[in-house]
C-alpha positions as CSV (number, residue, x, y, z in Angstrom):
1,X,4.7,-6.2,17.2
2,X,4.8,-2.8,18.6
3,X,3.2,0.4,18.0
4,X,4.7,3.6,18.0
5,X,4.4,7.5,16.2
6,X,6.5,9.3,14.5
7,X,6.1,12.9,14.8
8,X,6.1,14.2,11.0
9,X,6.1,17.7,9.4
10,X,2.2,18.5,10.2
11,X,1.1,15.8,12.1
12,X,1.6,12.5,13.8
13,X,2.1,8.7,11.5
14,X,1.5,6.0,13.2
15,X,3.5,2.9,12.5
16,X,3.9,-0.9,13.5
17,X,7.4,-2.5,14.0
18,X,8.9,-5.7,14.5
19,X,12.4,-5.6,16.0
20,X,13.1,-9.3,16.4
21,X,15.6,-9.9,14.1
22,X,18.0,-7.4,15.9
23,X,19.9,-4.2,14.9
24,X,21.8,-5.6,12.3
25,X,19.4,-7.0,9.9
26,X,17.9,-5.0,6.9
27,X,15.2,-2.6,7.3
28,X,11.8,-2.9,5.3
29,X,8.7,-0.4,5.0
30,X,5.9,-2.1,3.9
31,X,3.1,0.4,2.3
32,X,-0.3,-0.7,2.4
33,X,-3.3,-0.2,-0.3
34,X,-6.2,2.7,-0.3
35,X,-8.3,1.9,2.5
36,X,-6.1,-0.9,4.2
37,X,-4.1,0.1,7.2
38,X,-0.5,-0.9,8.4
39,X,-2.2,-3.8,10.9
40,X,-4.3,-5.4,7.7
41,X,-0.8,-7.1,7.1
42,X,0.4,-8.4,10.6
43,X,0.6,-11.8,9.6
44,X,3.4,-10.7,6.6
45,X,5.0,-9.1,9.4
46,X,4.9,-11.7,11.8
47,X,6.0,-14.4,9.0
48,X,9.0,-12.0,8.3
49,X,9.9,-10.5,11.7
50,X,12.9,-13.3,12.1
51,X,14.8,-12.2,8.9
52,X,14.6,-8.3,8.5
53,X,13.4,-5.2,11.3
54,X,9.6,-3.7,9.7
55,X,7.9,-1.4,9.9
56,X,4.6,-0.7,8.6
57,X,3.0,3.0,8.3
58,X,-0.6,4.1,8.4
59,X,-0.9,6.6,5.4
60,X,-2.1,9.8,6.0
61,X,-6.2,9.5,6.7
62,X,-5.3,5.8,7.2
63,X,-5.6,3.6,10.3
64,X,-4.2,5.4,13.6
65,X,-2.0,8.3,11.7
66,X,-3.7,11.5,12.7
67,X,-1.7,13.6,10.1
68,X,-4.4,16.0,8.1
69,X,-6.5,14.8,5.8
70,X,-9.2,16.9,4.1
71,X,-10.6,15.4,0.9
72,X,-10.4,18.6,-1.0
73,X,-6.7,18.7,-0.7
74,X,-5.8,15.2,-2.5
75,X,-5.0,16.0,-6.1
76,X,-2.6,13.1,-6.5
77,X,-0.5,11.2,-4.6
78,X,2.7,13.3,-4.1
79,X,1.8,13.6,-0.4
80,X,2.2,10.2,0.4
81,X,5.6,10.4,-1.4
82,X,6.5,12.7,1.3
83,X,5.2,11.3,4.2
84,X,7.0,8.2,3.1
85,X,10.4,10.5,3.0
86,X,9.5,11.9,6.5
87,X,9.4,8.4,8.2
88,X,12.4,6.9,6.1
89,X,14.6,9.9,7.2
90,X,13.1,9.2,10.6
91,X,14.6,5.6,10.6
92,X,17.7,7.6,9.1
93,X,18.8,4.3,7.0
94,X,17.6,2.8,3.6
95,X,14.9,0.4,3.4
96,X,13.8,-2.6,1.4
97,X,10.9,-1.0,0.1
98,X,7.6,-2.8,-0.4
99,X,4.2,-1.9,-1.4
100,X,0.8,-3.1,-2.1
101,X,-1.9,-1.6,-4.5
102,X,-1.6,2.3,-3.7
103,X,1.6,1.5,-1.6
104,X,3.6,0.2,-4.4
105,X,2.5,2.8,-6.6
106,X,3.7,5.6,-4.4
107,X,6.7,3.4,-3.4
108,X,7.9,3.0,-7.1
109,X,7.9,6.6,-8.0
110,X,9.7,7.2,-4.0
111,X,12.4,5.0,-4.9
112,X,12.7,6.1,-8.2
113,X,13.1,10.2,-7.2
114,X,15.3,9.3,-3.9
115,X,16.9,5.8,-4.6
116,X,19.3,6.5,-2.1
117,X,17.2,5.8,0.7
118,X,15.5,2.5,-0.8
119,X,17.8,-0.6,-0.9
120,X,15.3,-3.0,-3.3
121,X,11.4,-2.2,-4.4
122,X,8.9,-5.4,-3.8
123,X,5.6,-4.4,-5.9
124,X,2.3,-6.0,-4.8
125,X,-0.3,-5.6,-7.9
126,X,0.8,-1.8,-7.5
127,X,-2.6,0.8,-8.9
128,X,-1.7,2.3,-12.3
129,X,-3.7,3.2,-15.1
130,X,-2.2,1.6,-18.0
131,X,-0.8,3.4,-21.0
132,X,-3.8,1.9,-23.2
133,X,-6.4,4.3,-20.6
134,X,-4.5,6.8,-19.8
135,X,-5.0,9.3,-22.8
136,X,-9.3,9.6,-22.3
137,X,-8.7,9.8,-18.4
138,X,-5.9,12.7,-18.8
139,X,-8.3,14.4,-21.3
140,X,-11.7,14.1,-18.8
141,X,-9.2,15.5,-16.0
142,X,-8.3,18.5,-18.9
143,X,-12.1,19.3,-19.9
144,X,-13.3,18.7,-16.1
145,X,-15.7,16.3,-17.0
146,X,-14.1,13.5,-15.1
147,X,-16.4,11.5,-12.5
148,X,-16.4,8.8,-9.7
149,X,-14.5,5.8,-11.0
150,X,-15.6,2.9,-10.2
151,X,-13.7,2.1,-7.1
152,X,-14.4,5.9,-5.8
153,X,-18.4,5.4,-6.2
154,X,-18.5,2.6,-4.3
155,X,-15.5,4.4,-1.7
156,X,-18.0,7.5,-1.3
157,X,-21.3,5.0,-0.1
158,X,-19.3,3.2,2.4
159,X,-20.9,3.1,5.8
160,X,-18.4,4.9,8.4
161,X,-20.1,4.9,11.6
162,X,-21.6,1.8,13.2
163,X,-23.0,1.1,16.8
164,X,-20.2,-1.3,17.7
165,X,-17.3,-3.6,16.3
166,X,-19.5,-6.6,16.5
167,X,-22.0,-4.7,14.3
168,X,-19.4,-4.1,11.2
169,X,-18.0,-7.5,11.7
170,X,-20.6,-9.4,11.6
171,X,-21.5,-7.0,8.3
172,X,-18.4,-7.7,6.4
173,X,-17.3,-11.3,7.7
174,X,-18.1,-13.9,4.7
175,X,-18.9,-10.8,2.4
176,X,-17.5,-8.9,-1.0
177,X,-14.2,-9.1,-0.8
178,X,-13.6,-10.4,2.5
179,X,-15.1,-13.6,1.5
180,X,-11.7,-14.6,0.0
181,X,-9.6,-13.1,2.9
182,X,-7.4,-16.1,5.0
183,X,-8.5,-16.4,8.7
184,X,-8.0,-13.8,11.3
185,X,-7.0,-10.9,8.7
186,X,-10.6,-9.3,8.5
187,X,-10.0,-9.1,12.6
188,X,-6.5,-7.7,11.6
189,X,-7.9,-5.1,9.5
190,X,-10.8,-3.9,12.1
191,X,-8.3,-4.0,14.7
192,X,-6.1,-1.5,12.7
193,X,-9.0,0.7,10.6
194,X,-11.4,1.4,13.4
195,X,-11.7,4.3,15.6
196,X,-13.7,3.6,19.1
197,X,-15.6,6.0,20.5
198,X,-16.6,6.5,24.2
199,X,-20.3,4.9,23.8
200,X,-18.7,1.8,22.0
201,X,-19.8,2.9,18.8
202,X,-16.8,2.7,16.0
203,X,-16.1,4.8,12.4
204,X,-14.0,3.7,10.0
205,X,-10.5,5.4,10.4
206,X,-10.4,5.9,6.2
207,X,-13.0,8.3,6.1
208,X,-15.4,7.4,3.0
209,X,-14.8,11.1,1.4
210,X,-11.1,10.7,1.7
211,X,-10.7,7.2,0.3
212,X,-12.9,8.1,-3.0
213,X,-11.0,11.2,-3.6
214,X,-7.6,9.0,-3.6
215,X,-8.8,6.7,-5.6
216,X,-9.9,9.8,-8.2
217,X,-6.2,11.7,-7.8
218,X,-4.6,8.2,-9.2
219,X,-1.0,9.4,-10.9
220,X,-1.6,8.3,-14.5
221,X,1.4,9.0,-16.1
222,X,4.0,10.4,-13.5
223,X,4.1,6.6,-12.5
224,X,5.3,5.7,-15.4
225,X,7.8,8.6,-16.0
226,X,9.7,7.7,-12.7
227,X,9.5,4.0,-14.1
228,X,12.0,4.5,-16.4
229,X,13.8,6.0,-13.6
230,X,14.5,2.9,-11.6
231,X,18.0,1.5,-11.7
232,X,17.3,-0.7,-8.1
233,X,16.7,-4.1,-8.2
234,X,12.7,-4.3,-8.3
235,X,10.0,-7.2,-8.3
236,X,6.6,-7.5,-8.9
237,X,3.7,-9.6,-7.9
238,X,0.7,-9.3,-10.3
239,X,-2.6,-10.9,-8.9
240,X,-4.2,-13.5,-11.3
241,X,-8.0,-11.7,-11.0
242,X,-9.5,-8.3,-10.2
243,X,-5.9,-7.1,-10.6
244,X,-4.9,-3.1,-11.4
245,X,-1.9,-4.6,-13.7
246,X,-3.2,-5.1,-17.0
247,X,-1.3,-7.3,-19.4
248,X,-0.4,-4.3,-21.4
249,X,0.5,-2.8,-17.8
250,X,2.6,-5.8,-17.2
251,X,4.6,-5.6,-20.5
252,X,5.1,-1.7,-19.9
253,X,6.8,-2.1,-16.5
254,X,9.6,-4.7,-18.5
255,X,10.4,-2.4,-20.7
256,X,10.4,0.6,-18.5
257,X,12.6,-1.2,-15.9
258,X,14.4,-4.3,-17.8
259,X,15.8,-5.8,-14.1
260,X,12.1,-6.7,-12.9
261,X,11.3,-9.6,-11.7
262,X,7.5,-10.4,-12.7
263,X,5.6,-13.0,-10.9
264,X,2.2,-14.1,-11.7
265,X,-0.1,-14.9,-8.8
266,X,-2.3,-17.5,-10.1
267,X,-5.7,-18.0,-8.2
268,X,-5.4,-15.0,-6.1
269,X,-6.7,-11.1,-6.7
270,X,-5.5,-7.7,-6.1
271,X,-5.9,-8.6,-2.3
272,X,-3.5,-11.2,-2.6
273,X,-2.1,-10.4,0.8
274,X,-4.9,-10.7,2.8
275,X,-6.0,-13.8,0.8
276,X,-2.5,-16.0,1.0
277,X,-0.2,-13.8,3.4
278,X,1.8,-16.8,3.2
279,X,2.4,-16.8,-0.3
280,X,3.1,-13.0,-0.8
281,X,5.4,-13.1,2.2
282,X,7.6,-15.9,0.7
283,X,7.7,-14.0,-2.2
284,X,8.5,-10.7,-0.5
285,X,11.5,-12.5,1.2
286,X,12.5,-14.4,-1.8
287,X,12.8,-11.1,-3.7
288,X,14.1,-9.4,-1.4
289,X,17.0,-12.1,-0.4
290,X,17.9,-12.0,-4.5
291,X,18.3,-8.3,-3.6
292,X,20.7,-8.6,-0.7
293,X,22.8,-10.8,-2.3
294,X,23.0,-9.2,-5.4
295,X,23.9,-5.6,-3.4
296,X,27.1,-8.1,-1.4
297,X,28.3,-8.7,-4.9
């Protein structure tokens, strides 16, 4: 694993890549979720480093990308969309296209607008609001009376600063969600998401502010409108608990986009990668082998 940036339109992304496999094996970009950073899924990257070349992006505000990021500007998510397109005409070939949470959401409706650059879509439990909730969220966005969603009120009290690494580790280990989380990825995700300053103190890379106001600017229906764009081959992963996929969700991503492969991942939640990264990766290589072969044919 390497780390490199990539010098972007207004600002520098950082990104992770494994080169292993050699120059002529297929590229994949792997997205990550709202608050996660491109190191939170090393071990996917180091179980799939033989087969294809990754490369993992921090998102803008996200891990060690130092691209702009003022809360006030994010009104949806059409700036990730073109970050995405700045790095993938960077690498200047398509990509096997994968995406977690936030990461699939934004990948879907990338691949959808510029399929030329995107070779297959892999969806991990990818953030939508389903069609059953979108109609009162759309009308509190219309009347302004819309608030902190769940996800964005607890987003806005996170703790960012903290006296040392030790001190945040040892306040998140065994905890919330990272109770569930397989061995060494909590490290993973500190190691990626934390910025150290010269005292030894640390802050959180995703700044509280800027995480709550992403997960407020969700797309609710331009997701689905590029949706029933997609003529790639596409699969998803939809976790078993906690998960942004709702069955209604589930049944509206079949019909928009008939080639879909759905998988349900019993047992696990909506951090299904960081809670069995063996299990997502052999699904993200499965899926994505089905989609090699079937572009050979």
């Amino acid at each position: 694993m390497k780390r490199e940036t990539i010098r972007l339109a207004d600002g520098d992304m950082s990104v992770l890549r494994w080169d292993e496999a050699g120059q002529g094996a297929p590229l994949m970009h792997l997205a990550h979720a709202t608050g996660m950073n491109a190191q939170s899924y090393r071990r996917i990257g180091e179980l799939l480093k033989h087969r294809f070349r990754i490369v993992m992006s921090d998102a803008r505000g996200h891990g060690f990308s130092t691209l702009p990021a003022d809360p006030a500007t994010v009104h949806d998510w059409s700036g990730f969309e073109n970050d995405l397109h700045g790095l993938l005409q960077h690498l200047g070939e398509p990509a096997l296209l994968v995406g977690h949470s936030m990461g699939a959401a934004v990948t879907l409706m990338y691949a959808a607008a510029r399929p030329q650059l995107a070779r297959g879509l892999v969806l991990i439990d990818p953030a939508v609001i389903g069609p059953d909730a979108a109609p009162a969220l759309l009308e509190a966005r219309r009347n302004g009376t819309i608030t902190d969603n769940e996800l964005a009120a607890g987003a806005r009290k996170r703790r960012r600063d903290w006296s040392s690494r030790a001190e945040i580790r040892a306040k998140y280990d065994g905890r919330g969600m990272f109770a569930y989380w397989a061995d060494g990825i909590l490290d993973d995700y500190l190691d990626g998401g934390l910025i150290t300053h010269a005292d030894g103190s640390v802050s959180l890379a995703c700044a509280p502010e800027w995480e709550a106001n992403i997960f407020n600017s969700i797309d609710i229906l331009r997701v689905w409108e590029r949706a029933a764009q997609v003529k790639l081959p596409a699969a998803l992963m939809r976790a078993d608990a906690r998960s942004t996929v709702s069955d209604i969700s589930a049944a509206e991503f079949q019909k928009l986009i008939p080639q879909l492969h759905v998988h349900h991942a019993k047992g696990l939640s909506h951090f299904a990668p960081m809670e069995d990264p063996e299990l997502t990766a052999n699904f993200i290589l499965a899926q994505a082998e089905r989609m090699l072969t079937r572009e050979a044919a």
